[in-house]
C-alpha positions in Angstrom: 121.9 115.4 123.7 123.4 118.5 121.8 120.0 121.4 121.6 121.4 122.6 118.7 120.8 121.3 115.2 123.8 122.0 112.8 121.6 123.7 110.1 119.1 126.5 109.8 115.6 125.8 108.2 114.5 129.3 106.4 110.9 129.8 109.3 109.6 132.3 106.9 108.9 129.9 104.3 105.1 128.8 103.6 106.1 125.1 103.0 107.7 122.9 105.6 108.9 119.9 103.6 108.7 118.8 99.7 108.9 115.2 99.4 110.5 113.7 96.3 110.3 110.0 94.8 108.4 107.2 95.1 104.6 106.8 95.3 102.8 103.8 94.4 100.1 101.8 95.5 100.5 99.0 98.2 98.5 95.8 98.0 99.2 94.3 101.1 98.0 90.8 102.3 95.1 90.2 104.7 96.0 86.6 105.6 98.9 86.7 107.8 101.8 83.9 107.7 101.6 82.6 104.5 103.6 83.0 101.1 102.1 85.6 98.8 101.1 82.8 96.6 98.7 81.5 99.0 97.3 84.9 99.6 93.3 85.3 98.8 93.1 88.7 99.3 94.9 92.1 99.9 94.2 95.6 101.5 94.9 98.9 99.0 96.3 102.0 100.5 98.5 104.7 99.2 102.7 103.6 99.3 105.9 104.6 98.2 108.6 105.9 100.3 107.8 109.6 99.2 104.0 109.3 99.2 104.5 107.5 102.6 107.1 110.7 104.4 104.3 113.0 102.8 101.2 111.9 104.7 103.2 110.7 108.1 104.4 115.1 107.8 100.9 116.4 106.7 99.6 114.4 109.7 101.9 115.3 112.4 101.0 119.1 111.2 103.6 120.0 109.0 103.0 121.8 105.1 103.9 119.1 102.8 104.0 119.3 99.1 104.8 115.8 97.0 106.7 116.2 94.1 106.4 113.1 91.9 104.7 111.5 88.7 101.3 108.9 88.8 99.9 107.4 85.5 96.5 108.7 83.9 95.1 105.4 85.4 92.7 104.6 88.3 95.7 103.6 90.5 96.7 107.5 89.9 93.1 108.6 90.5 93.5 106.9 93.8 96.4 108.6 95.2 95.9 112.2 93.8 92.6 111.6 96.3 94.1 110.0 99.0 96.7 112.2 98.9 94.4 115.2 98.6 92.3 113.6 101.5 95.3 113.8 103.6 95.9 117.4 103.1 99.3 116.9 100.8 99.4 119.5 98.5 99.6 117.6 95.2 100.3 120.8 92.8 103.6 119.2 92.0 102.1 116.0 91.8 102.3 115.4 87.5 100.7 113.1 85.4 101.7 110.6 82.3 99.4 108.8 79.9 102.4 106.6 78.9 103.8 105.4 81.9 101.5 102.8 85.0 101.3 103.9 88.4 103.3 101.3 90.2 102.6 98.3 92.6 103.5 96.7 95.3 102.3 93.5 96.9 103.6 92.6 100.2 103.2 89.3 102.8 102.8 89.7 106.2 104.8 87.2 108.6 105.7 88.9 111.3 108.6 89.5 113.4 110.8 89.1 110.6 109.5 88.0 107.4 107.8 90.4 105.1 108.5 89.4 101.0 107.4 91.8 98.8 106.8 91.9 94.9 107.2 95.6 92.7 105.6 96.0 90.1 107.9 99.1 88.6 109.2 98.9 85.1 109.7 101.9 83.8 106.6 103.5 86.0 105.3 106.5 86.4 106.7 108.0 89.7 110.6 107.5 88.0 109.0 110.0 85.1 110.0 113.2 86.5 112.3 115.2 84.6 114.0 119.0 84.6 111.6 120.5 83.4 109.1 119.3 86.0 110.9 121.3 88.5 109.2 124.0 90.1 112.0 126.6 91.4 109.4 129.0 92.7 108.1 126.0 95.4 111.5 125.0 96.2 112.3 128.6 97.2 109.1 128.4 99.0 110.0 125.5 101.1 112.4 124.9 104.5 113.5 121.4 103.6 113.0 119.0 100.5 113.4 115.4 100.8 115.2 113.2 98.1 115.2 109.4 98.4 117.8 107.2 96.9 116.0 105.0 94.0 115.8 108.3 91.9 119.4 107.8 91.3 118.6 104.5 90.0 118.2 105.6 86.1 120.4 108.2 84.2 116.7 110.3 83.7 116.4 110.9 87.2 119.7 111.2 88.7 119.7 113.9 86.3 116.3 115.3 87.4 117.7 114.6 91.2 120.4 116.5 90.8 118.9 119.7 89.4 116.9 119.7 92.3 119.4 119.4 94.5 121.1 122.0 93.2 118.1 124.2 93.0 117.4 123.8 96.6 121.0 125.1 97.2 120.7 127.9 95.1 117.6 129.4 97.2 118.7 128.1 100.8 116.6 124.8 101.0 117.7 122.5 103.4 118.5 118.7 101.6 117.8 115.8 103.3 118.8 112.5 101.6 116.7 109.5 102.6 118.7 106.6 101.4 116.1 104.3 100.5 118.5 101.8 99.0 116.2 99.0 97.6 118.7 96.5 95.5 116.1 95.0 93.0 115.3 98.5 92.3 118.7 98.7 91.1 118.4 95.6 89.1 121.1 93.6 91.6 118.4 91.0 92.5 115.8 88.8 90.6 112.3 90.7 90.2 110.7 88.9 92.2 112.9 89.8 95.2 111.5 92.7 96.7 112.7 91.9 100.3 116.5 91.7 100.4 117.5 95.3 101.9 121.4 94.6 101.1 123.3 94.2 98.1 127.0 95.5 97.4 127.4 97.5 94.3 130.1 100.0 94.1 127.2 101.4 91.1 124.7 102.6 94.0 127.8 103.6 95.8 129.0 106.4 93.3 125.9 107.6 92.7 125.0 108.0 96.0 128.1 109.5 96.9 127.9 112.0 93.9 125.2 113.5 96.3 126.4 113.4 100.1 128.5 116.7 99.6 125.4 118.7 98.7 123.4 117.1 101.5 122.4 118.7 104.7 121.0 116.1 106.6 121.6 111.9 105.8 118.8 109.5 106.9 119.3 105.6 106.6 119.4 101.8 108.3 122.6 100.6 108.9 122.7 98.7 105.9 121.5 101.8 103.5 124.7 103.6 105.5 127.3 100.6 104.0 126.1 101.4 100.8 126.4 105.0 101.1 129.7 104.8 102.3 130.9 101.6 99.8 132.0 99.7 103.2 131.2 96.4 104.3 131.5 97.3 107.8 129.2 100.3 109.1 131.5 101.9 111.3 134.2 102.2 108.0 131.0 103.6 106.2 130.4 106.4 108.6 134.2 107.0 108.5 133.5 107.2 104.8 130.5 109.0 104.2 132.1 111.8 107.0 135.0 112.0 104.9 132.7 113.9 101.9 130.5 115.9 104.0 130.0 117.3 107.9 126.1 116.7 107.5 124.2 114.9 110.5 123.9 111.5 109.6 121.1 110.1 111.3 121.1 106.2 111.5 118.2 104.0 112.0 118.5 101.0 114.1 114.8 99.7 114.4 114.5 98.0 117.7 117.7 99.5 118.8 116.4 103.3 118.6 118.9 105.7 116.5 121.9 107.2 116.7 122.8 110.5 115.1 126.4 111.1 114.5 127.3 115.1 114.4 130.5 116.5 113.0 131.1 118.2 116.3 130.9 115.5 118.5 133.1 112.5 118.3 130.7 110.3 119.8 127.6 109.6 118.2 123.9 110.8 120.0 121.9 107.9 121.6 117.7 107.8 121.1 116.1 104.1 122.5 113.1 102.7 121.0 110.0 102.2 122.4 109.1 98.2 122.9 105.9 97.0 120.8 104.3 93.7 119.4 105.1 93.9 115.5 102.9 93.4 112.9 104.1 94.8 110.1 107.6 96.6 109.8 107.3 98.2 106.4 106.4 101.9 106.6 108.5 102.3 109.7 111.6 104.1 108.6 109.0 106.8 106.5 107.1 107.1 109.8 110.5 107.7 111.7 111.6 110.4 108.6 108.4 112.2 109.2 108.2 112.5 113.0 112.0 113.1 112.8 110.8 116.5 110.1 108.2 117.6 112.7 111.0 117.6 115.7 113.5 119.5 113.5 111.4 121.5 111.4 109.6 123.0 114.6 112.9 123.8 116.3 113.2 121.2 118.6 116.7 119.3 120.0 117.9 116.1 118.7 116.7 114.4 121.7 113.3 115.6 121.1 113.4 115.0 117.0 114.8 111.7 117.6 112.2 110.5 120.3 109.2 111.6 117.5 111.1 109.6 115.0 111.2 106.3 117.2 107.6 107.1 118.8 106.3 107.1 115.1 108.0 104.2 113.7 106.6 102.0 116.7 103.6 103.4 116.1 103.4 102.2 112.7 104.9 98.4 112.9 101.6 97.6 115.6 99.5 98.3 112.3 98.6 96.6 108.9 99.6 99.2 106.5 102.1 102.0 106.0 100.3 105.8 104.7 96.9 105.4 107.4 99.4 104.4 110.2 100.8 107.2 110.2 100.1 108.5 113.9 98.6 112.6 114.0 100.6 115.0 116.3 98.1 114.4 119.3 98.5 111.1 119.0 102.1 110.5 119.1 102.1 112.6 122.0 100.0 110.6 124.0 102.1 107.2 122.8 105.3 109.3 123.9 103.4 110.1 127.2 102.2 106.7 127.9 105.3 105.0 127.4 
């Protein structure tokens, strides 16, 4: 693989990564195999595609700040402390009295079913607006991540891009984490938590409003189609290279990764490792987080890539998403062992 990375993080800086977005709580089903009607009872732990990228970083060793919103409820109590717990700096972590923390409840039928439920109107975490951004921390920081459901209302794109810009302003390297969640977007019934794909040349656009300000791009192969507004993947990376030269970094579960670069016509190769699944969700954060600790600490693609697939597979042989998250010593030893 290529040892150099095609952009510079800023070492001086006395925060590694801000994470942006979601953070909710998970509910997640104890009885395994059965429709979440039938559930009895469910395990609570911290969630959210932000919240999730924050602890996986902090845990791996990395100085992660979580910019986002909870409710003045006892779901917000809980994450500020777990949060806190974990050693996330929550300073940018705001509050509303108007708005609930959000929910998620999620079945467990492994390999390949996994229905989930969110419970998200108008919640907290999608209350963060311009003038909750903190320039001074974003000039503090190497990298900020951005995930794709804060484009999904006109409030937050707006906040999203500010940021964004922000982070160019001072240096801050951008990395766009597609998240693409369709009923999150209002394409599927409520209840349909689990469909991951849904065309909409809406999400498209405002997806593509962002890509040229990017530096890095981090998504599934269907989260890269709707990126790109392609059916087919390969037309999306075609696409999506066609308004910016960032890495795009393309996450293939079982199939390990590939990372196309705009100096290389061929895309970069990483292999998974092979484990029993229990649970997939909380997989791709866990990938996003060791793929941070690799970059952010000046490591190759080949060795990013290969913390990214280690702590995915890590997480899928475990029951929930935030305390899977493997620590630095850990993953080592997995990488080891394998």
């Amino acid at each position: 693989m290529n040892k150099n990375i095609e952009f510079i993080f800023d070492t001086t800086r006395t925060i590694d990564v801000i994470c942006m977005g979601r953070v909710a709580v998970d509910l997640y089903a104890e009885q395994l195999h059965v429709p979440l009607s039938d559930v009895q009872t469910f395990r609570k732990y911290l969630g959210g595609c932000a919240g999730n990228i924050a602890v996986g970083c902090a845990r791996l060793g990395l100085k992660v700040a979580l910019f986002s919103c909870v409710g003045q409820d006892e779901m917000g109590k809980f994450l500020k402390k777990t949060l806190d717990d974990e050693q996330v700096n929550t300073e940018l972590l705001f509050e509303t009295e108007s708005h609930l923390t959000g929910l998620v409840l999620l079945g467990i039928d492994p390999p390949h079913r996994f229905p989930l439920m969110f419970y998200r109107k108008d919640c907290a975490d999608m209350q963060l607006k311009m003038e909750h951004v903190q320039p001074e921390y974003i000039r503090q920081a190497k990298s900020i991540v951005m995930t794709g459901v804060g484009l999904s209302t006109p409030e937050m794109w707006q906040t999203t891009q500010h940021v964004v810009h922000t982070a160019k302003q001072f240096g801050t390297a951008v990395v766009f984490d597609l998240d693409y969640r369709p009923v999150l977007w209002g394409l599927t019934s409520p209840g349909d938590g689990e469909t991951r794909y849904k065309k909409s040349r809406r999400v498209s656009m405002a997806y593509q409003s962002l890509l040229s300000q990017v530096d890095i791009i981090v998504g599934t192969e269907e989260e890269v189609c709707i990126a790109g507004g392609k059916q087919h993947y390969h037309d999306a990376i075609s696409a999506i290279r066609h308004l910016t030269t960032a890495p795009i970094v393309v996450k293939m579960g079982e199939k390990g990764c590939q990372v196309f670069l705009h100096s290389q016509e061929k895309p970069l190769l990483s292999q998974s490792f092979p484990v029993n699944v229990l649970n997939i969700l909380g997989a791709g954060d866990a990938f996003m987080a060791g793929l941070l600790r690799g970059l952010l600490q000046g490591e190759t693609w080949e060795v990013a890539t290969t913390f990214a697939n280690a702590s995915g597979a890590i997480v899928v042989t475990r029951h929930g998403c935030a305390p899977a998250m493997p620590y630095f010593d850990e993953l080592q030893e997995f990488i080891r062992v394998e």
